[in-house]
Every structure is written in structure tokens, then in C-alpha cells.
N, C-alpha and C positions, 0 to 999 in steps of 0.2 A: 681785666683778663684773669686775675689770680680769684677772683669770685666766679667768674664761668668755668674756669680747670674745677674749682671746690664741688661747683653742681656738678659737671660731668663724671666727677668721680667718687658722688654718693648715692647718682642716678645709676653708674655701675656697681656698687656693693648690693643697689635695690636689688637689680636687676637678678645679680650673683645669688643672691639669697632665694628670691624667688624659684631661679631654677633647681638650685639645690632640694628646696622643696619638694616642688614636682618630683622627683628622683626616688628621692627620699616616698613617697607616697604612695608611686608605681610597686618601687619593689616591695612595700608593703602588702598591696592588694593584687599580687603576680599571681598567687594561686601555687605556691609553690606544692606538688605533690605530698602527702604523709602517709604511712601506715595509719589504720588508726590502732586506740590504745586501746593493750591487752589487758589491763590491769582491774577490771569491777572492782570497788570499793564501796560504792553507797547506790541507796536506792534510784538513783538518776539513773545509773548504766544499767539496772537492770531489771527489763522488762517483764509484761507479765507473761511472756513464751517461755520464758528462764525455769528450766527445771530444778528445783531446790535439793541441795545434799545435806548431810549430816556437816554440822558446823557454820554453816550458815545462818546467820543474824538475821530476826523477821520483828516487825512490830506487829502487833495486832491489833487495832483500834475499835473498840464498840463504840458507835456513835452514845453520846449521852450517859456512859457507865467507863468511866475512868477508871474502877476496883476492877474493870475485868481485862482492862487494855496494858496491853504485858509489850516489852520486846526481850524477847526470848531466842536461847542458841539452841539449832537442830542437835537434838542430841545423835550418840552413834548408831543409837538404834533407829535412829530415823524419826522421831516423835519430837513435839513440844508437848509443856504442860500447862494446862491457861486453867484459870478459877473456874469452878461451875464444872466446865466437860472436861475436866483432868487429859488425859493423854489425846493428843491427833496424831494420827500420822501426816507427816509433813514430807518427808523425803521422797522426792520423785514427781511431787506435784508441782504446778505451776502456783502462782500466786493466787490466780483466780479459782485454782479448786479448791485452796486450803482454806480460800474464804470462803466458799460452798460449804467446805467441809465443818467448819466453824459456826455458821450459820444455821447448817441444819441440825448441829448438837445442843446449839442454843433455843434450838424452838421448844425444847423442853420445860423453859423458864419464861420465855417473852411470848404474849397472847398473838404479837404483829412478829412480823419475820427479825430479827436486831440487823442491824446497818453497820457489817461489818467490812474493815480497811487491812487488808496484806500489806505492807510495805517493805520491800529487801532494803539491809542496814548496810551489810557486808555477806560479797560473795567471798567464801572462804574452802569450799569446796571445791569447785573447777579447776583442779590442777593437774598440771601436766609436770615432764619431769624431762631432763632433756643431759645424757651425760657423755662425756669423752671430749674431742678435740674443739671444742668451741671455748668464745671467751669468758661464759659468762652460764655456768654449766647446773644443775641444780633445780630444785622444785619452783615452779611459775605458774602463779596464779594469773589466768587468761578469761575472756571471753567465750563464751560459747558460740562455734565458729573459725576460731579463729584457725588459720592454714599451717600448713608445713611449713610458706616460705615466710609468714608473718614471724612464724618460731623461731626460725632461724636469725631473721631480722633480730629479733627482740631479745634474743641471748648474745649480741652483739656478733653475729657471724662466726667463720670458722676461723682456727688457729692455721697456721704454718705447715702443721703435719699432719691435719685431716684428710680423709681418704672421702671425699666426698661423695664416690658415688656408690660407696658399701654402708651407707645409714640404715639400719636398722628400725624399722619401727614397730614394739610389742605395744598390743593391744588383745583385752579382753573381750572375748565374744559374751553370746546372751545365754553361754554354760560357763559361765566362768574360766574357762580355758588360754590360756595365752596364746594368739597367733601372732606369729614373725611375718612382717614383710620387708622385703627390700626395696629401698629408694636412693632415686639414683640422681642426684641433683641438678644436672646437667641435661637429665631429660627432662625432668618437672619444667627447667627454665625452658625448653623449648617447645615445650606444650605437648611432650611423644609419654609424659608419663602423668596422672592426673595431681594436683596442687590438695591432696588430703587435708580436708579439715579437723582436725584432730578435738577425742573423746579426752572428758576428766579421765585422769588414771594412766593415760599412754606414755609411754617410754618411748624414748627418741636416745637412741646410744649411734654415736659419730666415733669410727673409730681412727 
């Protein structure tokens, strides 16, 4: 008797473990919801659609010429300086032009076209800026793309004595001009006002 209670009750601990398991595994692969993340750091997050600003990290790889393959920071004027074509301009291009760009300054020196490589190190331009009743208030480096309510997400929400639906949002037009608009957060969430994807440079003031 006292040898079948012993099975019965390491065939239950089996059993217990087992399920635990299971549990354990489900809520692993439940698919729980995420924002995704605002923050480009290296060349993985970003693509070659990514329009480059002043301060951003690029490599430049020539195939087969290491003296000429640099990683280099956009300066403010907008330029890198690589051996051989001394200045490009870089800011405002994608990846793929600044390899064009690179390539057809180098045809100068190479009989065959050189086999040139973009790669972003760090985006360090795309910033936004976001100030007043929120928690977490201050310059944010984002994705291109990313929303109002991503924004709001990512600066950890509003405080206690935000006025939520008198946010502010400046942004530059294509005169340099500052335009104000008002956002009203309670209509974004219910789809009566549009979820703005926000520009480098915008200012988001929560008062």
C-alpha cells in the first residue's frame, strides 16, 4: 500500500509540472499587443527609405578599398567627407542615393563603376521634442513615422494636471515657418480627429 500512495503521488507532482508547463508556454506565445520601438540606434532599424539628417552615423564601404571606406557623422551642414571625392552631400538623401551619390563621384578614379555600401550606424537626427504635463518630457529620438499617440505612449503618458485636449503641436512647414495646431486627445482616440504622424523637429507642448 505505502509503495502505490508513493506512485500516486509522483505520478501527481508528474502530472502538476506538466501543466504548469503548458501555462507557462501559452502565456508565452499569447501575442500580447506592443507599441513598437521608437528609438533607431543602428543600422538594422533603419531602412534604406530613412532620409538622413545632419548627425547621423553612415558607413561607407568600397568593395575591395578599405583606405577609402570611412564611417562618418553627417555634419550640420549636411555633408560627409570620404578620401578621393572629399565632400557629399548626405542630408536629405536616402541611403541608396548617397550610394549613387558616392559611386558616381568615384567613377572618376575606377575604369568599372566601385561597389559601393550605405550602412546607418546611428540615427541621431529624428528628433522630436515633447514638453509640459507629461512624465517623461524632453527631446526623443524616434522613428520615422512614428504617431501622436505612439508619442504620448513613449513619454510615459500624461501627468495628473494635464489638459489633454489643448496640446499643441508646432511644426515647420516647407518656408521654415512655424505652424500651431491643436490636438485634442480624446478625439484622436476616437478616430473624430487624425492620429498625426510626427516630423523631426516638432514640438508637442501638453499644457
Amino acid at each position: 500500500m505505502g509503495t502505490e500512495r508513493g506512485e500516486a503521488c509522483l505520478r501527481g507532482i508528474l502530472w502538476g509540472c506538466c501543466l504548469l508547463a503548458c501555462l507557462v508556454s501559452a502565456c508565452a506565445t499569447s501575442g500580447v499587443p506592443q507599441l513598437p520601438a521608437t528609438s533607431p540606434k543602428n543600422e538594422a532599424e533603419a531602412s534604406q527609405d530613412y532620409i538622413l539628417g545632419a548627425e547621423d552615423s553612415v558607413e561607407v564601404q568600397v568593395w575591395k578599398n578599405p583606405d577609402l571606406s570611412r564611417t562618418v557623422t553627417i555634419r550640420p551642414d549636411g555633408k560627409i567627407s570620404l578620401p578621393l571625392v572629399g565632400d557629399v552631400q548626405a542630408a536629405g538623401q536616402t541611403p541608396t542615393q548617397l550610394t549613387e551619390a558616392v559611386t558616381e563621384k568615384l567613377k572618376a578614379y575606377y575604369k568599372e563603376p566601385a561597389q559601393v555600401t550605405v550602412i546607418v550606424h546611428q540615427v541621431n537626427s529624428y528628433a522630436i521634442y515633447v514638453l509640459g504635463e507629461v512624465r517623461n518630457q524632453g527631446k526623443h529620438l524616434v522613428r520615422s513615422g512614428t504617431t501622436f499617440l505612439q508619442t504620448i505612449s513613449l513619454v510615459g503618458g500624461f501627468t495628473t494636471f494635464a489638459s489633454m485636449n489643448k496640446i499643441t503641436l508646432r511644426r515647420k512647414d516647407h518656408e521654415g515657418k512655424e505652424v500651431s495646431t491643436l490636438i485634442r486627445y480624446k478625439d484622436v482616440l476616437a478616430g473624430q480627429q487624425p492620429n498625426v504622424a510626427l516630423k523631426a523637429g516638432d514640438i508637442l507642448i501638453i499644457p
